[in-house]
C-alpha positions, 0 to 999 in steps of 0.5 A: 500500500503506498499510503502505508509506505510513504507514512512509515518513510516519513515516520524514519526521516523524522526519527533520523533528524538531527541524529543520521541526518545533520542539523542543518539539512533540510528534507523535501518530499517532492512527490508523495504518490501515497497521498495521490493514491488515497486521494485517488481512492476517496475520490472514486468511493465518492463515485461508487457511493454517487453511482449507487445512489442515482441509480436507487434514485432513478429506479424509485422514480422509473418503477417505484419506491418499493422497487427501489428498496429493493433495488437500493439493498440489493446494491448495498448488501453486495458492495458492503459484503464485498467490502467487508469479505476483502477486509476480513481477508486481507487484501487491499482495495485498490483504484481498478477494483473501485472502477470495477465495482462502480462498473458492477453497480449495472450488473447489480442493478439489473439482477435487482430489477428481473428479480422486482419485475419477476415479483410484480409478475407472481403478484399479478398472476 
């Protein structure tokens, strides 16, 4: 993780002040690519999570808004459980899983959607 890195080479550089590195030498990070990467990474869980949202809300106003509940949990059990099952595991997110899961979001949604108009149907019947 670059985060992880950059935080404990920033954390030695400290350490090393005045005692390997002289007073008077001045240390520079000229470019932290763990701050870039978190940034990056928040920037498309903001996505992710706007994703989700407009697509609840366009279902909540195309079909309804039971619908939409249904659609909405759908999404949000799966990406939480996917979230939590790669925590528990160990593995960490990165910026092309994120995509990926904001691609996924269609998947979900359209799972969600068959099983709504497959119920209205039984329903109807």
């Amino acid at each position: 993780n670059a985060a992880d890195i950059t935080r404990a080479i920033r954390a030695r550089l400290k350490a090393m002040e005045n005692v390997d590195i002289p007073a008077g030498v001045h240390v520079a990070v000229t470019r932290d690519y763990g701050r870039t990467a978190t940034a990056k990474a928040d920037s498309l869980l903001l996505h992710l999570l706007l994703a989700a949202l407009s697509v609840v809300l366009l279902v909540v106003f195309a079909l309804g808004w039971r619908e939409g509940v249904v659609v909405g949990s759908a999404v949000l059990i799966t990406l939480a459980l996917m979230l939590f099952a790669s925590w528990a595991m160990g593995f960490t997110i990165n910026r092309v899983s994120l995509f990926a899961l904001i691609f996924s979001i269609g998947i979900l949604v359209d799972d969600a959607i068959v099983v709504v108009e497959n119920i209205h149907r039984h329903m109807a019947l």
